[in-house]
C-alpha positions in Angstrom: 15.2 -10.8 21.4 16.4 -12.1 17.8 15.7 -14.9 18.7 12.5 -14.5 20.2 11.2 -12.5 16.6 12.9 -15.3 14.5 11.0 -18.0 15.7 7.8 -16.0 15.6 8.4 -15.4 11.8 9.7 -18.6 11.2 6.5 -20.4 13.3 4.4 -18.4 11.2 5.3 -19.0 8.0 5.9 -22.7 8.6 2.6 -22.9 10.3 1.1 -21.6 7.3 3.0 -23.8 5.2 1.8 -27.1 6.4 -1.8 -26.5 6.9 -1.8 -25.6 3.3 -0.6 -29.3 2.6 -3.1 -30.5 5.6 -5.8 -28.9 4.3 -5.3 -29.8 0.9 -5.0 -33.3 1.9 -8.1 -33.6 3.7 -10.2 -32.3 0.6 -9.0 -34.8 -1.2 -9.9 -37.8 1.2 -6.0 -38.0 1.7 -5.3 -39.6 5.8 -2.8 -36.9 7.4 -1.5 -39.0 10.1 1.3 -36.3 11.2 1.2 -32.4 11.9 4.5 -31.4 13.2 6.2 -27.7 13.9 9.8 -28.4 13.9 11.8 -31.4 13.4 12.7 -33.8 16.1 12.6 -34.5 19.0 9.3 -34.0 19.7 8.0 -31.5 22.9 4.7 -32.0 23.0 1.9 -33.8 20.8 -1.9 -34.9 21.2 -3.6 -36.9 19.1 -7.2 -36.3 17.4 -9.4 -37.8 14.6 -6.3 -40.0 13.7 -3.3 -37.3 13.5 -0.9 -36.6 15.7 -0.3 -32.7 16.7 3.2 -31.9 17.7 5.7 -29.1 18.7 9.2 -30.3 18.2 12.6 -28.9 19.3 14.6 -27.8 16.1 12.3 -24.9 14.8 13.7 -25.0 11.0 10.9 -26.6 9.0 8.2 -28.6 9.6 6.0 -31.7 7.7 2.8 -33.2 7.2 2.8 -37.0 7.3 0.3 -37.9 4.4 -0.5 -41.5 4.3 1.5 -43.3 1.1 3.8 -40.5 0.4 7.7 -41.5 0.7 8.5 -38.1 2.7 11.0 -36.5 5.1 9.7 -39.0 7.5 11.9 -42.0 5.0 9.5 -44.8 6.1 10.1 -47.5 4.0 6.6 -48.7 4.2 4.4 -45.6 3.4 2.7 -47.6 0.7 0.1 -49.9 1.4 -2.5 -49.3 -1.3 -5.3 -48.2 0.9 -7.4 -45.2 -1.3 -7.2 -42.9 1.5 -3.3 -42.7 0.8 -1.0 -40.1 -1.4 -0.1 -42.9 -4.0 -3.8 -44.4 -4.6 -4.9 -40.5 -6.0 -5.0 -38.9 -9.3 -2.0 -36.5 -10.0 -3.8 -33.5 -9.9 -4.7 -34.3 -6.1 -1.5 -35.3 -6.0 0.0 -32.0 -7.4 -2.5 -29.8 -5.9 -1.5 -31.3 -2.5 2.4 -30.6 -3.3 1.4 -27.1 -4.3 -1.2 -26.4 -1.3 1.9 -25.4 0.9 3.9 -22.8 -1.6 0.2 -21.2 -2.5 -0.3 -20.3 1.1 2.6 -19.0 1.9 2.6 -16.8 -1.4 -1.6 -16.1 -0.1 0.3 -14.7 3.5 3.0 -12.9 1.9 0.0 -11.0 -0.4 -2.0 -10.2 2.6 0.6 -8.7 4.4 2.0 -6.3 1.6 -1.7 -5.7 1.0 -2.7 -4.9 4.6 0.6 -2.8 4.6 0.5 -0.7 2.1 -3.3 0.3 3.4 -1.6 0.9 6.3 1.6 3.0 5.2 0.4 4.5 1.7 2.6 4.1 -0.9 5.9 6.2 -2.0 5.7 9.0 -4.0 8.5 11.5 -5.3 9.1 14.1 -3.5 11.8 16.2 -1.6 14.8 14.5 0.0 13.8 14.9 3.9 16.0 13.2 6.1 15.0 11.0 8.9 18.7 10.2 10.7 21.9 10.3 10.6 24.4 7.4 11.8 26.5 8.4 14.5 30.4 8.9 13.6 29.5 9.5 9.9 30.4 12.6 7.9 26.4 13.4 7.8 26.6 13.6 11.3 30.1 15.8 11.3 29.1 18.5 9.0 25.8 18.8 10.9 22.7 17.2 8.9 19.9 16.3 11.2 16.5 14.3 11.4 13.8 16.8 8.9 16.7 18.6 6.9 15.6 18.7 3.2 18.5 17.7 0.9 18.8 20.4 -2.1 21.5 20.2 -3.7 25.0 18.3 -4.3 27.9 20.6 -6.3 25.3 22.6 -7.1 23.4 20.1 -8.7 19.2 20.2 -7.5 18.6 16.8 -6.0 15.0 16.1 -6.5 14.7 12.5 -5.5 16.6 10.1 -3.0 18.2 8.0 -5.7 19.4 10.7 -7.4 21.2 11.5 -4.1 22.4 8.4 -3.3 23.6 7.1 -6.9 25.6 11.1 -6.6 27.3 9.9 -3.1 28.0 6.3 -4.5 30.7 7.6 -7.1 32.3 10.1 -4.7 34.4 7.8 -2.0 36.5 9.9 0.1 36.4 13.2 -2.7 35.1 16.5 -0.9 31.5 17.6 -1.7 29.2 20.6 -1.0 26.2 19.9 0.2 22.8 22.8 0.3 20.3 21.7 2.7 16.8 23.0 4.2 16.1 23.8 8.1 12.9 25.2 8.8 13.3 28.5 6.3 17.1 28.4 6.8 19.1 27.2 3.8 22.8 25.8 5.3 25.8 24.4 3.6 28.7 22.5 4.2 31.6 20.5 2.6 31.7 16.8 3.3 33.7 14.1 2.9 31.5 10.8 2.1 33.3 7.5 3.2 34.2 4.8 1.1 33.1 0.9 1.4 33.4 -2.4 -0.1 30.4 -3.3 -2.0 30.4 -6.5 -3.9 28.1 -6.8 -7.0 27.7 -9.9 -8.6 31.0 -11.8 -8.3 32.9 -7.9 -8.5 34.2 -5.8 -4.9 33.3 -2.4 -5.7 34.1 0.7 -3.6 31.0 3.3 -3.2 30.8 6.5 -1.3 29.0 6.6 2.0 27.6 9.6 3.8 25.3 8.3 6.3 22.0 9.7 5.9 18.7 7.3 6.7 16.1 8.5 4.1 12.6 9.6 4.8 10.1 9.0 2.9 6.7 10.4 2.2 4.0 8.4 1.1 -0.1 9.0 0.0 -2.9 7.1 1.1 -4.4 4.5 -1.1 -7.8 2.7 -1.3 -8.2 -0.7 -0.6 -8.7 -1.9 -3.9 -5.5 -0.2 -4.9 -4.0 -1.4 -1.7 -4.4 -5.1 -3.4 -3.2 -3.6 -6.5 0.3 -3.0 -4.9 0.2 -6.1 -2.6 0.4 -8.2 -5.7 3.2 -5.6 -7.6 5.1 -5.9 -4.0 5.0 -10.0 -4.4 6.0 -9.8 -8.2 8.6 -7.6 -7.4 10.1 -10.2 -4.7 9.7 -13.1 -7.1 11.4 -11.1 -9.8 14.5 -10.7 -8.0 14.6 -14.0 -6.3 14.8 -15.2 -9.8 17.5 -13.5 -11.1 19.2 -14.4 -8.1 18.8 -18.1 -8.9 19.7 -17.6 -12.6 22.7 -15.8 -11.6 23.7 -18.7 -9.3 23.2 -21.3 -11.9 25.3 -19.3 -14.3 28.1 -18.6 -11.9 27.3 -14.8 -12.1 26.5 -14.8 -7.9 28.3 -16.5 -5.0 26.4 -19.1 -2.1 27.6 -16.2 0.2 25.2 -13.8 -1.1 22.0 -16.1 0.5 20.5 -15.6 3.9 20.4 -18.6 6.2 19.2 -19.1 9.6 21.2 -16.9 11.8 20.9 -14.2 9.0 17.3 -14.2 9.0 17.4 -14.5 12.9 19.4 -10.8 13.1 17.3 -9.2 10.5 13.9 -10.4 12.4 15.3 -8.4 15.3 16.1 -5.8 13.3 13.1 -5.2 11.8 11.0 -5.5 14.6 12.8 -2.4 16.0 11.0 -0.6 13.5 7.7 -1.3 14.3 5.0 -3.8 13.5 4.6 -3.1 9.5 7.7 -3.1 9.1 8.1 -7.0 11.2 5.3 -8.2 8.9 6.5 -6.9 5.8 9.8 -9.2 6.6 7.6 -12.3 7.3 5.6 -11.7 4.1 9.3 -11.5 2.2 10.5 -14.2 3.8 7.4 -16.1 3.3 7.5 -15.4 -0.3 11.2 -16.6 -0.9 10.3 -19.9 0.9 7.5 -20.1 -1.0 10.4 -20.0 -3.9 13.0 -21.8 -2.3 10.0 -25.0 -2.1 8.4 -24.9 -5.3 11.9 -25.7 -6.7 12.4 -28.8 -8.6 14.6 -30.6 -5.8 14.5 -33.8 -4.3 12.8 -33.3 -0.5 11.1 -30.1 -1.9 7.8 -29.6 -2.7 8.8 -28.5 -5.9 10.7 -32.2 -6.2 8.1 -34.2 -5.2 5.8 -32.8 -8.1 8.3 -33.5 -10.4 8.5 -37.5 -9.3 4.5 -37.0 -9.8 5.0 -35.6 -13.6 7.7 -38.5 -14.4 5.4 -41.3 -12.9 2.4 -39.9 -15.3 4.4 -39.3 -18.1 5.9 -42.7 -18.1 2.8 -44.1 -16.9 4.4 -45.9 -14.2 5.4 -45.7 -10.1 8.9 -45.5 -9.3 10.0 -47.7 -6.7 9.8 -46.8 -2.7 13.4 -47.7 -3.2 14.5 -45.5 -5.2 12.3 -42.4 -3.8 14.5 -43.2 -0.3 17.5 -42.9 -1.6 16.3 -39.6 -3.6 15.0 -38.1 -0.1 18.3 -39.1 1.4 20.4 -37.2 -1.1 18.4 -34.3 -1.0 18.5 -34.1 3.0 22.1 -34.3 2.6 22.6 -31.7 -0.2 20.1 -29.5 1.9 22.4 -29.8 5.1 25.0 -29.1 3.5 23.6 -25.7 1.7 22.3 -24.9 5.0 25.9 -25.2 7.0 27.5 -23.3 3.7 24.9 -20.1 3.9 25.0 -20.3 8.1 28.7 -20.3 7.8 29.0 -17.3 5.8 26.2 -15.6 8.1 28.5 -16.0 10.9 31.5 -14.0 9.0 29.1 -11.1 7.9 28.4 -10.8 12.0 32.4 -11.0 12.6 32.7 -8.2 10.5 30.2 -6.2 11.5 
């Protein structure tokens, strides 16, 4: 069933991806003479008003063959001349083209965070109302269950549920005595939270652990507020991806903290266990982090073939189909090999768990 929910997220979002760039293309007079979902070998295709539909096999990206671009598709003769063709436009087409893809997926990601939060509400503060408890866990030994209200920790009122879980973070196997609510019973107990590895940054850290899945409450929200917080949601995603990306540069995060392929296929299935809004809100976050991931200035990314487009105008001159090849080539093979680095590391975090 992973499986089945990954490629449904991942069809999505690539789906969404390239009809950006199709659409793009055709308002610009650009000839789109491939439309493909997947990568080789192809399953099924059709062909109409000039481009070729297909479905391929390996469902991990996709591409729209514009006429005159050097591409993923490495044809050494993309570049004829003819005006209907990537090369013969201005840059802006050019750009806006490149861009077209990343815009739509950041457009999907909005919608859904904005449809969801109309949906769900949004969080407010309020008391700590707990909605499980793991099995095995000393939440589960001393007795908490689903609706308890968390009130205090050593005495200490716990009004919100960081407060409680930034408490049970810096008490690894040390005894604690927990107040809680049932119904108009107040109950108490002494637990024991486990400890974990955690690492942050480049540092293993060990954190308490008591095993409580929160609850929260939430308010209703109009719909112009609703787009309000589908655009904070989006920022918020684009914020961290970023300092995720400065901290690789610097050295300050690992390659094994990224998500690849089989990662994202277990957390699909996860989320979709708990329930539609919460499935969609993992496309739109995925979407918006490939949005990222593309926009980046890399050879074979979008984000790398705007860049070839800035050098050409600024020097006011086309680089060679030569030299764009063996760009493309290097960047397919530095993307391989990222992808077989974050899937390896993917398939130690499921041996552990």
């Amino acid at each position: 069933m992973s499986i089945l929910w990954f490629l449904i997220v991942i069809g999505v979002i690539i789906f969404v991806h390239e009809l950006g760039h199709f659409l793009a293309a055709k308002s610009v007079g650009m000839r789109v003479e491939k439309f493909s979902l997947g990568f080789p070998p192809k399953l099924k295709s059709f062909h109409h008003k000039g481009t070729e539909y297909s479905i391929s096999a390996i469902p991990l990206g996709g591409y729209v063959k514009i006429a005159g671009m050097v591409d993923e598709s490495l044809d050494p003769n993309a570049v004829t001349g003819a005006p209907w063709e990537f090369q013969s436009k201005k840059p802006w087409q050019k750009i806006w083209v490149l861009c077209a893809g990343v815009m739509m997926n950041a457009l999907l990601a909005f919608i859904l965070f904005t449809v969801i939060t109309k949906i769900n509400g949004v969080p407010q503060e309020g008391p700590v109302i707990v909605g499980g408890v793991e099995a095995g866990r000393p939440a589960e030994t001393v007795g908490l269950q689903a609706e308890d209200v968390i009130l205090s920790i050593d005495d200490q009122p716990i009004k919100t549920w960081q407060e409680f879980v930034d408490y049970i973070k810096t008490k690894p196997n040390q005894p604690i005595q927990l107040q809680w609510l049932r119904g108009l019973d107040t109950l108490q107990a002494t637990a024991v939270p486990d400890s974990r590895e955690v690492t942050v940054g480049s540092q293993s850290i060990t954190q308490g652990y008591l095993g409580v899945e929160f609850r929260p409450t939430f308010r209703t929200v109009s719909v112009f507020e609703a787009v309000g917080w589908g655009g904070v949601i989006c920022w918020d995603v684009v914020r961290e991806s970023l300092k995720l990306i400065v901290k690789l540069i610097g050295g300050k995060a690992s390659v094994s903290e990224l998500t690849g392929p089989i990662g994202i296929a277990k957390l699909s299935g996860e989320s979709a266990k708990y329930g539609a809004t919460s499935f969609l809100g993992f496309i739109g976050l995925i979407s918006i982090s490939i949005a990222l991931l593309n926009i980046l200035p890399l050879p074979v990314l979008d984000g790398g073939h705007v860049l070839i487009v800035l050098i050409e105008t600024a020097v006011r001159r086309t680089i060679s189909t030569r030299v764009k090849l063996v760009i493309q080539q290097i960047g397919f093979a530095l993307l391989i090999v990222l992808v077989l680095v974050v899937s390896y590391h993917d398939i130690l975090r499921l041996i552990v768990e």
